[in-house]
C-alpha positions in Angstrom: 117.0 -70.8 97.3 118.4 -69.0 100.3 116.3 -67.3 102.7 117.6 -63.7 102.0 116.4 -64.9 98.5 112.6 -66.1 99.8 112.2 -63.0 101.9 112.8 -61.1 98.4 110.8 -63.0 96.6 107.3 -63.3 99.3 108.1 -59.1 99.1 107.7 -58.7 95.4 104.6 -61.5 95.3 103.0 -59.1 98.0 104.0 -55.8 96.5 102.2 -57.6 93.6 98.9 -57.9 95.0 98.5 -54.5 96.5 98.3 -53.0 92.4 96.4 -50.0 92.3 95.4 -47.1 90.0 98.8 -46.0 88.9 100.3 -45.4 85.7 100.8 -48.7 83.6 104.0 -47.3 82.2 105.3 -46.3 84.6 104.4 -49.4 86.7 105.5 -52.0 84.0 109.2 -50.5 84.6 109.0 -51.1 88.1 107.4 -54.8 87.3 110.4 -55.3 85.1 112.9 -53.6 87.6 111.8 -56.2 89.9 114.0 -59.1 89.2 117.2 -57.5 89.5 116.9 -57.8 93.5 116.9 -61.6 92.9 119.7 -61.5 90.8 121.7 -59.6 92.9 120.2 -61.5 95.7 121.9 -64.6 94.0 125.4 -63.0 93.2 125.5 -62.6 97.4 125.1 -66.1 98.3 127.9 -66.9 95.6 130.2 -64.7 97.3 128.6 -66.4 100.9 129.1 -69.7 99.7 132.8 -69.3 98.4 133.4 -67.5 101.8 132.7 -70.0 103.9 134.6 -72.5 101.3 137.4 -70.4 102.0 137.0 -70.1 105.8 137.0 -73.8 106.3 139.6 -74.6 104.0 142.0 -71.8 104.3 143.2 -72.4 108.1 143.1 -76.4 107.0 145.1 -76.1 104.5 147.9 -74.4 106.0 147.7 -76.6 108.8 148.4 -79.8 106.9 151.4 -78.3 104.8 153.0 -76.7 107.8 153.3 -80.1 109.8 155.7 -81.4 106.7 158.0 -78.0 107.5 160.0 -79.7 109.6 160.8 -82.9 107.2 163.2 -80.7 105.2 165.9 -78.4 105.2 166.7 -75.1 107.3 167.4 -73.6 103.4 163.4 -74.9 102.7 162.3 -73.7 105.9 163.1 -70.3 105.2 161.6 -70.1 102.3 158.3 -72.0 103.9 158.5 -69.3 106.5 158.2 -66.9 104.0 155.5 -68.3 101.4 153.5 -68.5 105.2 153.7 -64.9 105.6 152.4 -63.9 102.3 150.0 -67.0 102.8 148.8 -65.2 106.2 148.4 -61.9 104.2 146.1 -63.3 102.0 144.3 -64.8 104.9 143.9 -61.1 106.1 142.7 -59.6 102.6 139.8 -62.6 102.5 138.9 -61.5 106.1 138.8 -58.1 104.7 136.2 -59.1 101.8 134.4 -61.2 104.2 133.5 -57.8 106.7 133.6 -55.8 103.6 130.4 -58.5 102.3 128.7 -58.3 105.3 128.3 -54.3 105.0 127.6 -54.7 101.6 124.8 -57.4 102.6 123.1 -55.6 104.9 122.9 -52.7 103.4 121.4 -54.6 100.6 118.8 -56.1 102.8 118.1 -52.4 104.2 118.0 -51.0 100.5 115.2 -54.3 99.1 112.9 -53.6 102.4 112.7 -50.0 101.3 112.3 -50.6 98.0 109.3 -52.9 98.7 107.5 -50.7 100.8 108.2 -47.3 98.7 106.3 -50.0 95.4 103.9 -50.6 98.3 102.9 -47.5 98.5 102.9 -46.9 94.7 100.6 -49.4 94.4 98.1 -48.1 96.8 98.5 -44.5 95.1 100.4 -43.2 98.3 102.8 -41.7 96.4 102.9 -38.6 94.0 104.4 -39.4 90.4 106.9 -36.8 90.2 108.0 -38.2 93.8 107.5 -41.9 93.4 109.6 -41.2 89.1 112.6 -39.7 90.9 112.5 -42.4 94.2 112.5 -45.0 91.5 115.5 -43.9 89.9 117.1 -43.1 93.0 116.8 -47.3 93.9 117.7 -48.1 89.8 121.5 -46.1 90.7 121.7 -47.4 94.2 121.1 -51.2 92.7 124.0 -50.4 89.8 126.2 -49.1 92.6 125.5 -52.4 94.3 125.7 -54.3 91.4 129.1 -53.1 90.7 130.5 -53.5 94.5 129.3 -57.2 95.0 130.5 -57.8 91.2 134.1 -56.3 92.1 133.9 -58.5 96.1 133.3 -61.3 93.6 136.6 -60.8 91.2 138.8 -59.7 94.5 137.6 -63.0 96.4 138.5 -65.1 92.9 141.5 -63.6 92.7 142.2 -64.5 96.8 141.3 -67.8 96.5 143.9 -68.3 93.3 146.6 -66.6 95.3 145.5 -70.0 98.0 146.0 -72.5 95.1 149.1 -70.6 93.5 150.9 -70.2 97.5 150.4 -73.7 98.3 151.2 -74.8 95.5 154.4 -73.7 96.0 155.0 -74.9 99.3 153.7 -78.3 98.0 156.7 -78.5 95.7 159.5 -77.2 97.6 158.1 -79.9 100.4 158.3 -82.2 97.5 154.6 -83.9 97.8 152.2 -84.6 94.9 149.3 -83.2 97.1 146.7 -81.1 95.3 144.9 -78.2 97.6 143.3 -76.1 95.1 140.0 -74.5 96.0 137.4 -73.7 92.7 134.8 -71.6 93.4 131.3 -73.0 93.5 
């Protein structure tokens, strides 16, 4: 478990403890609102982990293959010039979902600390029901619309990491080696 993921977690287990005279119903949806921070929580270090995966291997990768370049043709080394630009653009659109997840993540991180103190204050009967009913689903649409972000960061970082194996793969067989550099996300 991450420590994004603990800091979540010790939240809710304290946000737990501080239950007060509040409405059951309306505190049981909360209760089972609750998990979804994890879960999203878990979705970012997915993207986290298969960012750095990329990071190291990207720049590696391009390395090895482009120290063959000169073992073949001019007529190759054309078109291995030009499979390196588009391989260089997609290095740019993974640096752009990598700044793009670290908005995304701290924004999170902002958006769980609020939550946990505005179910603090619930708890201890700070808040007025009316108030505390629409906060609640204020955080239940700003969760979907983060849900949905990280979820679409997740299919454009796929797709980036398939445009890795499908580039070099190319370049592999126009250098004409039986080398394998295929990433799978973890």
């Amino acid at each position: 478990m991450n420590t994004l993921s603990r800091i979540i977690l010790c939240l809710i287990l304290f946000s737990l403890l501080s239950c007060g005279g509040v409405d059951n119903s309306f505190v049981n949806k909360v209760k089972i609102f609750e998990p979804k921070w994890i879960d999203l929580s878990e979705r970012f270090s997915y993207l986290q982990r298969n960012l750095d995966l990329a990071e190291k291997r990207y720049g590696s990768d391009l390395s090895q293959v482009e120290a063959l370049f000169t073992s073949v043709s001019a007529e190759e080394r054309v078109e291995l010039s030009n499979l390196r630009s588009q391989y260089r653009e997609m290095v740019k659109e993974k640096d752009e979902i990598q700044d793009d997840y670290e908005k995304k993540v701290a924004g999170f991180t902002e958006l769980v600390y609020g939550f946990n103190d505005w179910e603090n204050k619930l708890m201890k009967g700070k808040l007025k029901e009316d108030k505390a009913r629409a906060d609640f689903i204020i955080y239940q649409q700003e969760y979907e619309r983060l849900d949905q972000e990280v979820r679409d960061l997740q299919t454009k970082l796929l797709k980036n990491m398939e445009r890795h194996n499908s580039i070099l793969e190319s370049m592999v067989k126009r250098l004409g080696i039986f080398t394998n550099f295929d990433i799978q996300a973890k």
